[in-house]
C-alpha positions as CSV (number, residue, x, y, z in Angstrom):
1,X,90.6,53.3,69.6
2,X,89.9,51.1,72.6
3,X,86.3,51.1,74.7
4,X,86.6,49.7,78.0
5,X,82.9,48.0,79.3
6,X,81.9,51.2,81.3
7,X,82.0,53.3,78.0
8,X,80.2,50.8,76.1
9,X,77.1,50.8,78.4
10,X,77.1,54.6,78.7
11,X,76.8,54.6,75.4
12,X,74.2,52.1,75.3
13,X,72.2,54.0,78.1
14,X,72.7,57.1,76.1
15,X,71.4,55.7,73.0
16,X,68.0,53.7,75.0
17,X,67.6,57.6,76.4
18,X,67.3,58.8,73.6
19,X,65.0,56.7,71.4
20,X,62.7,56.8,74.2
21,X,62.7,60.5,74.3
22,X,62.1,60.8,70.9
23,X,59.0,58.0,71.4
24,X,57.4,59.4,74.3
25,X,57.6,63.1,73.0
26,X,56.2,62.0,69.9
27,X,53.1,60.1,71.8
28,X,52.4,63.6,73.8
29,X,52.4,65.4,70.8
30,X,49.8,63.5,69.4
31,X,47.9,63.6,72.4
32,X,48.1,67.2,72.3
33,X,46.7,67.6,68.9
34,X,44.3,65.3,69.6
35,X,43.2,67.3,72.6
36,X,43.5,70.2,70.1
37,X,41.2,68.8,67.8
38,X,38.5,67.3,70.2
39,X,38.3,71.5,71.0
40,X,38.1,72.9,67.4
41,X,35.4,70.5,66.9
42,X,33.6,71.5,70.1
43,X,33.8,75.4,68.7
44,X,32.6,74.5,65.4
45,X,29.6,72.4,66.9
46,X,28.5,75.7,69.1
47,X,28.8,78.2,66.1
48,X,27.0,75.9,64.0
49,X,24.0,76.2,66.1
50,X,24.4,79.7,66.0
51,X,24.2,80.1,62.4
52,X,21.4,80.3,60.3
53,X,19.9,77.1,59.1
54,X,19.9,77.0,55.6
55,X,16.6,74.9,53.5
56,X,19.5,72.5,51.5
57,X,16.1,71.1,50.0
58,X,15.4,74.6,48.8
59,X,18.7,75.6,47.5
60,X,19.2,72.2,45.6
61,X,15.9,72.8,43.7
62,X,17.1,76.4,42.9
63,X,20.2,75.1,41.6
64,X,18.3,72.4,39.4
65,X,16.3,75.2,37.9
66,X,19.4,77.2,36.9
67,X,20.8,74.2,35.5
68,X,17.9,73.3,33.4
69,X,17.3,76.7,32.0
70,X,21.4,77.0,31.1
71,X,21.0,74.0,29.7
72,X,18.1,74.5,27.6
73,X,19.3,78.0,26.5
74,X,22.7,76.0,25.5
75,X,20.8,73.1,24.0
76,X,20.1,75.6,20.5
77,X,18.3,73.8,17.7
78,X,18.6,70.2,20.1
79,X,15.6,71.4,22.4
80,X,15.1,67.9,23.4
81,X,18.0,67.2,24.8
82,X,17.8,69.6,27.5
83,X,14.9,67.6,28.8
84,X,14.9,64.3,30.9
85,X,16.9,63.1,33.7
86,X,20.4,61.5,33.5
87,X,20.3,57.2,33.0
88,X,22.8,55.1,33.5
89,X,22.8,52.3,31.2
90,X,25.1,49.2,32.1
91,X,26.5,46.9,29.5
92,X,28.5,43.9,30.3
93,X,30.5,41.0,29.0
94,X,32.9,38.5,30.5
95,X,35.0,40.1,32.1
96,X,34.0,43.8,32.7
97,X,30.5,46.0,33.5
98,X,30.3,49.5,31.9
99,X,28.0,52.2,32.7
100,X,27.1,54.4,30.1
101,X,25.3,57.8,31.0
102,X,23.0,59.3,28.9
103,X,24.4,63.0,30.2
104,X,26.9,63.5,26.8
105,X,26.7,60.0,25.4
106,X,29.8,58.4,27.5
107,X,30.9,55.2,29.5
108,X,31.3,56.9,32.6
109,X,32.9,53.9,34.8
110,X,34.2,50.7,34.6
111,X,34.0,47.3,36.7
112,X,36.3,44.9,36.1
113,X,34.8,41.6,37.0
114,X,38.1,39.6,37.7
115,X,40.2,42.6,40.3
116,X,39.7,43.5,43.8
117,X,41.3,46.4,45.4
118,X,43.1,46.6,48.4
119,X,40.1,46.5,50.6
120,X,38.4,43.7,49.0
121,X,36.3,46.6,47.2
122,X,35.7,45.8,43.0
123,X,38.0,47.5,40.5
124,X,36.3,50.4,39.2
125,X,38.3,52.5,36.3
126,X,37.2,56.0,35.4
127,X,33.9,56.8,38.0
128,X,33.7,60.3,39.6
129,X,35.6,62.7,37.8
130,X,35.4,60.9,34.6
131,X,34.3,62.3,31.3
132,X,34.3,62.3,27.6
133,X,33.0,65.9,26.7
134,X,33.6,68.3,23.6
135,X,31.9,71.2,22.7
136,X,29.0,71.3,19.4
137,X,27.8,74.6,17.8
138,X,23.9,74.7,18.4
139,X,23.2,77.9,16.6
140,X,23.5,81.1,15.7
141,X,26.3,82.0,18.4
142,X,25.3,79.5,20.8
143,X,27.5,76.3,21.6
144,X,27.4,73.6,24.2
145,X,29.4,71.3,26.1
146,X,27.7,67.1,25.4
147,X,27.7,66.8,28.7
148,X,25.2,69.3,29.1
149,X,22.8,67.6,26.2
150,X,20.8,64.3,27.3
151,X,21.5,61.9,24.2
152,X,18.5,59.7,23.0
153,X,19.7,56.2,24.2
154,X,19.2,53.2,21.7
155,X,18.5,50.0,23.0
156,X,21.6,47.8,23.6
157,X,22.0,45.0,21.1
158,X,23.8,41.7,20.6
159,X,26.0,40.6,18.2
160,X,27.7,37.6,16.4
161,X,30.6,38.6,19.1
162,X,29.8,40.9,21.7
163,X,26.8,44.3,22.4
164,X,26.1,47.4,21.0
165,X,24.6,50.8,22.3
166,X,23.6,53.9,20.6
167,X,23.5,57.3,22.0
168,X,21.9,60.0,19.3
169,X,21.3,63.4,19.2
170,X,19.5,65.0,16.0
171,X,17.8,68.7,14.7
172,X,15.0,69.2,12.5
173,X,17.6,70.8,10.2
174,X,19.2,67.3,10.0
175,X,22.4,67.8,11.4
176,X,23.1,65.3,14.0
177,X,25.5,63.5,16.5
178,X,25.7,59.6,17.0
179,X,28.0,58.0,19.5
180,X,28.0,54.0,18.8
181,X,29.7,51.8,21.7
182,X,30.6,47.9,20.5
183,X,32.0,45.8,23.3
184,X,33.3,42.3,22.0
185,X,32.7,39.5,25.1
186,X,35.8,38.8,27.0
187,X,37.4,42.0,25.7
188,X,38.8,45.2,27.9
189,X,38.3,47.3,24.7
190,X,35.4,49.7,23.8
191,X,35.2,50.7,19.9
192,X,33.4,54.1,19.9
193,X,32.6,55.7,16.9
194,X,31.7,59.2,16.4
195,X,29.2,60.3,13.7
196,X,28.5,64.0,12.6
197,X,26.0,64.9,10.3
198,X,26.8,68.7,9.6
199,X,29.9,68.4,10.8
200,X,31.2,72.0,9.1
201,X,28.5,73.8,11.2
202,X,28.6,71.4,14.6
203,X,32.2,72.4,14.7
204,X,34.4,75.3,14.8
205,X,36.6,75.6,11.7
206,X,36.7,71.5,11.6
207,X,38.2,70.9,14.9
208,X,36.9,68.4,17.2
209,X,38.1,68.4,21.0
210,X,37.5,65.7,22.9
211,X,38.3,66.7,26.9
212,X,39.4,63.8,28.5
213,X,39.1,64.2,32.2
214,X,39.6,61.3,34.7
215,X,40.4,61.0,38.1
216,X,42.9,57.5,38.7
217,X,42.0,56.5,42.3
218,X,43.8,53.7,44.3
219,X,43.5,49.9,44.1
220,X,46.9,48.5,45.9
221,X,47.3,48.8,49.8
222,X,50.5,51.4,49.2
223,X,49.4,54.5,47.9
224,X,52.8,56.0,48.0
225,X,54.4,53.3,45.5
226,X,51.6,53.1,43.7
227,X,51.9,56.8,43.0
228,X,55.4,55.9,41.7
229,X,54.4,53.2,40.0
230,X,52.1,55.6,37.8
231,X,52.8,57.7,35.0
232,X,51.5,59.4,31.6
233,X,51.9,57.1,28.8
234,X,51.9,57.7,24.6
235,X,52.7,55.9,22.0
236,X,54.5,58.7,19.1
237,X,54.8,57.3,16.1
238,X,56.7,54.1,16.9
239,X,57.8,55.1,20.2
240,X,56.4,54.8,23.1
241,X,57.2,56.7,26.0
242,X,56.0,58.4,29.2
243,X,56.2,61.3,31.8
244,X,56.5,59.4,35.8
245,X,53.2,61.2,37.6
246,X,56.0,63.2,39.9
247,X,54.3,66.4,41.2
248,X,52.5,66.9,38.3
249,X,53.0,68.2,34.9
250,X,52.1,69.1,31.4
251,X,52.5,67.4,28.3
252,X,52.2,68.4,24.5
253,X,52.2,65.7,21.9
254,X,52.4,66.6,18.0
255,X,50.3,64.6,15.1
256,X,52.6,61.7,15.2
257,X,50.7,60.6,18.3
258,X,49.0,57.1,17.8
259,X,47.1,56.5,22.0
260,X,47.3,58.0,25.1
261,X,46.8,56.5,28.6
262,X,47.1,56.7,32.3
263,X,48.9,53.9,33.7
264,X,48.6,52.6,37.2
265,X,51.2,50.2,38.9
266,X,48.2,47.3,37.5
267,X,45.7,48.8,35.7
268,X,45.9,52.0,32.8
269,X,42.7,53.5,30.8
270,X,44.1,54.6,27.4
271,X,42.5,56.6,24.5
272,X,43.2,55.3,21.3
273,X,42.9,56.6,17.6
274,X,41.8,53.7,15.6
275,X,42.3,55.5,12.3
276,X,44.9,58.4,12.0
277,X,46.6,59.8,14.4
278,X,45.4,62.5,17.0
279,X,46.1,66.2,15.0
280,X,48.0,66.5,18.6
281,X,46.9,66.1,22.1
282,X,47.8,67.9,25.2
283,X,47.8,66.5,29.0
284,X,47.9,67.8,32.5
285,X,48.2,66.1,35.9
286,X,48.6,67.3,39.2
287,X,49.4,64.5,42.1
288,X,47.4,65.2,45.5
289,X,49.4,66.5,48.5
290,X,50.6,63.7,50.7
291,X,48.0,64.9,53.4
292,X,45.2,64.3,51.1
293,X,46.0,60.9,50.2
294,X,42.5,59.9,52.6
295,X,41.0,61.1,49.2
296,X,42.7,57.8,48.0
297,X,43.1,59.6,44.2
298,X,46.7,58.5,42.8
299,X,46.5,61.7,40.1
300,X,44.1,63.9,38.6
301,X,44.3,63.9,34.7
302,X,42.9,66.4,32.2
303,X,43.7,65.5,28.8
304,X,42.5,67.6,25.4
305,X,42.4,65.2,22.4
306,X,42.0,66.8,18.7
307,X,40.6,65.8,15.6
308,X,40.4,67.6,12.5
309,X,37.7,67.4,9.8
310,X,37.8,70.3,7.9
311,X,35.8,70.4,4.5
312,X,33.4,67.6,5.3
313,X,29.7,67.8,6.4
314,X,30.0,64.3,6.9
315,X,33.0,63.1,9.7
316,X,33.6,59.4,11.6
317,X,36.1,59.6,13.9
318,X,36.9,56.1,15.3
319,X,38.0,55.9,19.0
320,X,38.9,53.1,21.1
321,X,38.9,53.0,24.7
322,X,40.9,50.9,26.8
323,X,39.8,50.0,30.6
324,X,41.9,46.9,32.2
325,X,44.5,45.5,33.5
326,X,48.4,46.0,32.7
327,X,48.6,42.2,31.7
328,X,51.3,41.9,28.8
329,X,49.3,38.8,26.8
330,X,46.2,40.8,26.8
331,X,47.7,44.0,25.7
332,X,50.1,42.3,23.4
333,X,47.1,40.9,21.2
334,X,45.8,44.4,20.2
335,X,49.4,44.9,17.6
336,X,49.3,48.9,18.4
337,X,52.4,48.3,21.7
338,X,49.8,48.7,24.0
339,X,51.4,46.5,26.0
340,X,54.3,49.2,26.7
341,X,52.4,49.9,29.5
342,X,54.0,47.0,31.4
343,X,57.2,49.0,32.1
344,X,59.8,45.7,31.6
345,X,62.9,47.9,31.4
346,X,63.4,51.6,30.9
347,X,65.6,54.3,31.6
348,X,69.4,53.5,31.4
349,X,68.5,49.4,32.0
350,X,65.8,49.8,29.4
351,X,68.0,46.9,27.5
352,X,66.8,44.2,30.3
353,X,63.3,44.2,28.3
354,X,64.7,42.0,26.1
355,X,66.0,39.8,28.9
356,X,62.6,39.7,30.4
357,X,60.4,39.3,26.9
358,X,62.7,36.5,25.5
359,X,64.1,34.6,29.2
360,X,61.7,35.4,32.2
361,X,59.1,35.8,31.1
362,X,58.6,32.4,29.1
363,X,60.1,30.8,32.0
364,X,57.9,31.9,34.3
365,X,55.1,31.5,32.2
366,X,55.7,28.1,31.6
367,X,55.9,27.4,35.3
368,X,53.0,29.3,36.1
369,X,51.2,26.9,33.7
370,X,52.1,23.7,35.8
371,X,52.6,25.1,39.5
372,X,49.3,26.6,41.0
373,X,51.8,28.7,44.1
374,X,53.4,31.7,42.5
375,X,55.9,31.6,45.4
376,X,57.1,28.1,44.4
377,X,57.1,29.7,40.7
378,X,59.4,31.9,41.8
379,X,61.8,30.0,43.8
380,X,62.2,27.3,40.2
381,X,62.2,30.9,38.2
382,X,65.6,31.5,41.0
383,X,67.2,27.9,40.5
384,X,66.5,28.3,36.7
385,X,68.3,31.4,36.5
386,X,71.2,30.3,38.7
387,X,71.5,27.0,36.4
388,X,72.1,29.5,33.4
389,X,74.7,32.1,35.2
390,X,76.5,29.0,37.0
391,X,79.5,29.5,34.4
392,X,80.0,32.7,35.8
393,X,79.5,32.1,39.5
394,X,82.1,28.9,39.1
395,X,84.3,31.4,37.1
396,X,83.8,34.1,39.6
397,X,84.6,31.9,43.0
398,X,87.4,30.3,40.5
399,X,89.5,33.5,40.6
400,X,88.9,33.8,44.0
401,X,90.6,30.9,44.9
402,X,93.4,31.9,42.7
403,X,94.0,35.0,44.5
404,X,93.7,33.2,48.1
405,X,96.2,30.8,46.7
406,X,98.7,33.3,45.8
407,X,98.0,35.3,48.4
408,X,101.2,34.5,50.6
409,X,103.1,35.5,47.4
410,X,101.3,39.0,47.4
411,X,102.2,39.5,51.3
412,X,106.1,38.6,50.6
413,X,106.0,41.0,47.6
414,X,104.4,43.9,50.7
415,X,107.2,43.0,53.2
416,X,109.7,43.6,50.0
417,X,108.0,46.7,49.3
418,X,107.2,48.2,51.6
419,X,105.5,51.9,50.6
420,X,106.8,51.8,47.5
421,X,103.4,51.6,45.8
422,X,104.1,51.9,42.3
423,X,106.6,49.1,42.6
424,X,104.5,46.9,44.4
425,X,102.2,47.3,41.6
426,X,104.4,46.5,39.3
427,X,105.6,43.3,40.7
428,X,101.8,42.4,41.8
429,X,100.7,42.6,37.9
430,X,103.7,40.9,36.6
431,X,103.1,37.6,39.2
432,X,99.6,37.6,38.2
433,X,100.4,37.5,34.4
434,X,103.0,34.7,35.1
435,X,100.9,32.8,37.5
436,X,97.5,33.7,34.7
437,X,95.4,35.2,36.8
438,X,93.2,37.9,36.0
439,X,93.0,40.8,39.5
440,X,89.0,41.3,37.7
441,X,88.2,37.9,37.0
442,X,85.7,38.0,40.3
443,X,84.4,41.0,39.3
444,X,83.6,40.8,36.0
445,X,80.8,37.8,36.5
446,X,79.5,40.0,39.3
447,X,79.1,43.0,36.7
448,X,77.5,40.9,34.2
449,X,75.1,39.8,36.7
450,X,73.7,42.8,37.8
451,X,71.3,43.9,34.3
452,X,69.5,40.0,35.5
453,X,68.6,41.9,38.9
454,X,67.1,45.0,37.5
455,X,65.4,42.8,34.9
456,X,63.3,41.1,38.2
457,X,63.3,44.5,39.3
458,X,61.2,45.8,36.2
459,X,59.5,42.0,36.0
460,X,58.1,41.9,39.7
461,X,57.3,45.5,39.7
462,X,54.9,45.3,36.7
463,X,53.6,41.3,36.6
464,X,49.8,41.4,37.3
465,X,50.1,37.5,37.9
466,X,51.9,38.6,41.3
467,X,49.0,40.9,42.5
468,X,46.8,39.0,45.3
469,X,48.9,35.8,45.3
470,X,49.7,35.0,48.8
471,X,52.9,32.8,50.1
472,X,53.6,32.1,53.6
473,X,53.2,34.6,55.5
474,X,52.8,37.5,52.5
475,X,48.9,37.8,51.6
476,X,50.2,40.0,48.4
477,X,53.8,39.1,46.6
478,X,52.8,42.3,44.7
479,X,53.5,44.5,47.5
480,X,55.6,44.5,50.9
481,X,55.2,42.0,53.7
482,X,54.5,43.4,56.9
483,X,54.8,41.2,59.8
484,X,55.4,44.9,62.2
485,X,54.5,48.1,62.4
486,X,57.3,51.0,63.1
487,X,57.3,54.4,64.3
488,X,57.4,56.8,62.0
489,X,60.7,58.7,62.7
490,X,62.0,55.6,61.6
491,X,63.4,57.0,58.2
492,X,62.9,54.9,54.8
493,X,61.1,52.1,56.5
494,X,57.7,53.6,55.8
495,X,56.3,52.4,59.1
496,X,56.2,48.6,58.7
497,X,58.7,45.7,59.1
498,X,59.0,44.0,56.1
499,X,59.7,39.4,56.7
500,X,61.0,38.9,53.8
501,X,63.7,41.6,53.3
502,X,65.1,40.8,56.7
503,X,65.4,37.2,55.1
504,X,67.2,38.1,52.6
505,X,69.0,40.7,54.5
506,X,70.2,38.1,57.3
507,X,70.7,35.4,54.1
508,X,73.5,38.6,52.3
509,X,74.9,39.1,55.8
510,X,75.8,35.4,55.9
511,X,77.6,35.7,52.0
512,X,79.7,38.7,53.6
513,X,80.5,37.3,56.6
514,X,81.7,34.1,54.7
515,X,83.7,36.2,51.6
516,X,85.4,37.6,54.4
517,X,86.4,34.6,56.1
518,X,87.7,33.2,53.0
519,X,89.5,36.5,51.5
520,X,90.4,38.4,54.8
521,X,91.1,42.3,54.5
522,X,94.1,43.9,55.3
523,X,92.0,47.5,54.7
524,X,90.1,48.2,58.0
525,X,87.3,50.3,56.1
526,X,86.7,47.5,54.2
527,X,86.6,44.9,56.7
528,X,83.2,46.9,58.0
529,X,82.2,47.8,54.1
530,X,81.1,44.5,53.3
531,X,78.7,44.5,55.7
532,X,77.1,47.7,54.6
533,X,75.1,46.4,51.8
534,X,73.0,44.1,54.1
535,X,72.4,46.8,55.9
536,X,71.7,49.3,53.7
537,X,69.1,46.5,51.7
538,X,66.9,46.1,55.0
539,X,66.3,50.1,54.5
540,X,66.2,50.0,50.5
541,X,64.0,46.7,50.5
542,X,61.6,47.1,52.9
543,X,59.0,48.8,50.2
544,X,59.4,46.8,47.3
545,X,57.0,43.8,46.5
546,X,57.9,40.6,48.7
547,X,58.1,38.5,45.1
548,X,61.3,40.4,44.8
549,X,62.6,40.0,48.0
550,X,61.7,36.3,48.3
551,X,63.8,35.8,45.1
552,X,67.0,37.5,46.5
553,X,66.3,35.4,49.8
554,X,66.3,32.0,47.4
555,X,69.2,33.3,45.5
556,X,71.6,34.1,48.1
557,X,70.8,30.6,50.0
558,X,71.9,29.5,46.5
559,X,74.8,31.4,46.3
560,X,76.0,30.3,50.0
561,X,75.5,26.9,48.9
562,X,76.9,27.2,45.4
563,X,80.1,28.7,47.0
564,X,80.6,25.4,49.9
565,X,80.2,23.5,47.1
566,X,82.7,25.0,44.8
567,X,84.8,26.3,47.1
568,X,85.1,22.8,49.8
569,X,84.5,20.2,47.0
570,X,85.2,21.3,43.4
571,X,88.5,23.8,43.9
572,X,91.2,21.7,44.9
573,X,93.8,24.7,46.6
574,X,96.7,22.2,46.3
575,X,96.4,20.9,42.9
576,X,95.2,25.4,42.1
577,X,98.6,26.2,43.9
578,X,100.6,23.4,41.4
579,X,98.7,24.7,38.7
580,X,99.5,28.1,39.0
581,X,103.3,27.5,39.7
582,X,103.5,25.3,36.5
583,X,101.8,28.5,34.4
584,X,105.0,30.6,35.8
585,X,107.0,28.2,34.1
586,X,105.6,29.1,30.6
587,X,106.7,32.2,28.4
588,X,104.8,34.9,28.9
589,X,103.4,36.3,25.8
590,X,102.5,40.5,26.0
591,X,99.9,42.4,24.4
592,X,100.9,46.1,23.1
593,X,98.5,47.2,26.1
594,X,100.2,45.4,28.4
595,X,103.7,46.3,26.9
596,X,102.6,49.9,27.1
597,X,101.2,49.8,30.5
598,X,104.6,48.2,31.8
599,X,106.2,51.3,29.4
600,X,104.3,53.5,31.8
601,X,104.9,52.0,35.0
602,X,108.8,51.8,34.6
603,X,108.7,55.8,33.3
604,X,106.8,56.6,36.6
605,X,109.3,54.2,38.4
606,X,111.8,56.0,37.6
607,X,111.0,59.3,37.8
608,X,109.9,58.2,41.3
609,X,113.6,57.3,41.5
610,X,115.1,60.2,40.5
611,X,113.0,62.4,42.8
612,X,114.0,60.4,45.6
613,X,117.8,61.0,44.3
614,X,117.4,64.4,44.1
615,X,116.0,65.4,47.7
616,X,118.4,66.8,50.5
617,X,119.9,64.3,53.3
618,X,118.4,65.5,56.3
């Protein structure tokens, strides 16, 4: 179909009509809620005047009183411990500060010393919303949560390798419940240990159940990715495994279950059972709406943990409590797989771990260790990486310059042809076996080269070392680059402009436009094909950390180079063609496949034949 220059720029004009339609009735819609909203808050402003003042001062002390009397009916044969106000006592080592409340014994946040957020704010794991409770029989009928029961607080002290702090809660009948913190210095790990006294009348029929509740609030500037970046993790017996945050969900876990945590895209707070195994533990998330995601809260987690002591009046149940960062060294030491959190590989291209564990990972690691720019870290991790695949890429460009060479051969045996398809495949697979070429020999380096992308994929998703470090223009190779924000009907671009996945988009356009020039394409659809991957990557790209999109920039400037190289210096097409006219000459020795395959062809051939044979002259 031919478009002379009028059509063009009426379509043009259409198309410039259009977008700014779509822009300008999006900008009055705004302004009209806006308007909408200046007037609701107007209303609301004259209505509240109208309405009663209510004493808040008054109200919160009647709420105080009802609290302290539930509390001290609840508190049984521990009268003590409904008394006294809540305090917060902070503990702190190298690398992390926890506050412990007094309020059911508990750390109820955690600092980490070393991690900003997004916002240049600290790293705080657990905080509002966060809570270590289970329920204690104080008497005759009578039961209470912890958290309602202000512990005695020991003072905090030191030892050969790190703090202690006791939180203790005892009647005059002797039974009793002791909660004893350890930190080590320069450790993420709490050790808690749980001590009953009277454990067969503090709990019901032996069963202790720890609620777990935590709220996992943002850190990285993308809430959306970080959201899918988050999941429910466990470790069952040797497995691990975990539920992606999605919507929300519920999980049951049986008494094979060793920890349970809540992993963020760089951070996770686990629960772990430093003796047996939980008797089984349940969890249940929901994910906030995306028009609450002001509330910056990534999921909201309740978790029920169980422990069973029945028979004994005296019980230790050993916890530990993870709080810190998704590093693989630092989880790795613990020997419990921990360090599953950092998500290497899973799914179908849960294999690539092993390419990341035993290959990138020391490589990087050992480059990290001598270059102080993670970006120039990752353009050696690239070269490396091509140095070790260059026998494929050179085998890959080799058959490429094979089929170019025999390429006038293949367009006599079309004009021979014709539409006879079946024996133009015929002849087509017997040159090549003559000439020895193998039709897949480009694509099979190509195949075996795709499990190294998605292991960068899982390795730049989940390497802490990327989070903060800047490179030219990116402030964080962690996350997306933007140099320019979009509209938002834009679809898939999430409203910003990512530098370095146009880079790499322009840098795969280049590749395409060059495979074409050297392999032209008979096939109209795929003359235009090729160039929908670069496309389609500038849509696909645009969210994903700017470490990843730097390397594919690297890597195809490689690639473009790699094939000049080859192609203009190495492949000589004259001596290729001479070669490949001299294997013709040789006898051609058949597998049974092949000798079957031919079998097959000829029977189709001929039936072909015969069909034609048997149709009416018109």
């Amino acid at each position: 179909m031919n478009f002379d220059r009028n059509t063009i720029i009426g379509f043009v004009a259409m198309m410039v009509l259009l977008f700014g339609y779509i822009f300008f009735t999006q900008k009055q819609q705004a302004a009209l809620e806006l308007e909408k909203k200046h007037v609701a808050d107007s209303v609301a402003k004259v209505e509240a005047k109208q309405k009663k003042t209510i004493d808040t001062v008054a109200a919160k002390q009647d709420s105080v009183r009802r609290d302290s009397a539930n509390n001290a009916k609840a508190a049984g044969g521990f009268p003590q411990a409904a008394n006294g106000a809540e305090q917060i006592t902070v503990v702190e080592n190298d690398v992390m500060k926890v506050s412990f409340t007094s309020k059911g014994g508990y750390p109820k946040s955690v600092e980490l010393k070393n991690y900003k957020r997004f916002d240049g704010k600290p790293v705080v794991l657990g905080g509002d919303g966060n809570q270590f409770v289970y329920s204690i029989n104080t008497g005759n009928n009578q039961s209470a949560l912890t958290s309602q029961l202000n512990f005695n607080v020991g003072q905090v002290e030191k030892t050969a390798d790190g703090q202690t702090i006791k939180y203790m809660l005892a009647d005059s009948s002797g039974e009793s419940v002791e909660h004893i913190f350890s930190i080590k210095n320069n450790d993420y790990l709490i050790n808690w240990a749980i001590n009953l006294t009277g454990a067969d009348k503090l709990l019901t029929q032996g069963i202790l159940n720890v609620n777990w509740d935590i709220t996992v609030h943002q850190q990285e500037k993308d809430l959306k990715y970080e959201k899918g970046q988050s999941n429910i993790g466990y470790l069952e017996g040797d497995a691990y495994d975990f539920k992606a945050s999605g919507t929300g969900d519920t999980k049951k876990l049986n008494d094979k279950v060793k920890w349970l945590g809540m992993k963020q895209q760089f951070f996770n707070t686990t629960v772990i059972s430093a003796a047996n195994n939980f008797s089984s533990a349940e969890s249940n998330w929901t994910v906030p709406e995306k028009e609450l995601d002001s509330l910056q809260k990534v999921m909201d987690v309740k978790n029920i943990l169980r422990f069973s002591v029945a028979g004994v009046s005296k019980a230790t149940i050993p916890l530990q409590l993870y709080f810190g960062p998704n590093d693989y060294h630092i989880l790795k030491k613990y020997n419990n797989k921990l360090e599953s959190h950092v998500q290497l590989g899973y799914g179908i291209f849960a294999f690539v771990k092993y390419i990341n564990k035993w290959a990138v990972m020391p490589v990087f690691d050992f480059l990290r260790n001598h270059i102080g720019s993670i970006g120039f870290v990752i353009l050696l991790l690239t070269l490396v990486i091509r140095l070790i695949i260059s026998p494929l890429t050179y085998s890959s460009y080799l058959s490429g310059a094979k089929m170019k060479v025999l390429r006038p051969e293949i367009d006599e045996l079309k004009k021979k042809y014709g539409g006879d398809q079946q024996a133009m495949s015929m002849e087509q697979m017997k040159l090549f076996k003559q000439a020895g070429v193998n039709p897949l020999g480009g694509c099979i380096p190509a195949v075996l080269q795709i499990p190294i992308f998605f292991a960068l994929y899982s390795f730049f998703n989940s390497n802490i070392a990327l989070r903060g470090a800047s490179f030219l223009w990116s402030n964080d190779l962690s996350a997306y680059d933007s140099i320019m924000h979009l509209p938002s009907f834009i679809p898939l671009m999430n409203g910003h402009l990512s530098l370095f996945t146009i880079t790499a988009t322009v840098t795969s356009f280049f590749i395409s436009a060059y495979n074409m020039q050297m392999t032209p394409q008979d096939n109209p659809v795929m003359k235009y094909m090729i160039y929908f991957f670069p496309v389609m990557m500038l849509f696909f790209f645009n969210n994903l950390p700017s470490a990843l999109t730097w390397y594919y920039t690297v890597s195809n400037i490689v690639t473009l180079l790699l094939q000049l190289v080859i192609q203009k210096v190495i492949i000589d097409e004259s001596k290729l063609h001479a070669q490949l006219q001299e294997n013709k000459k040789k006898p051609v020795t058949k597998s049974k496949w092949q000798e079957r395959l031919e079998q097959m062809q000829q029977s189709n051939q001929k039936l072909q034949d015969m069909q034609k044979k048997g149709q009416p002259k018109k």
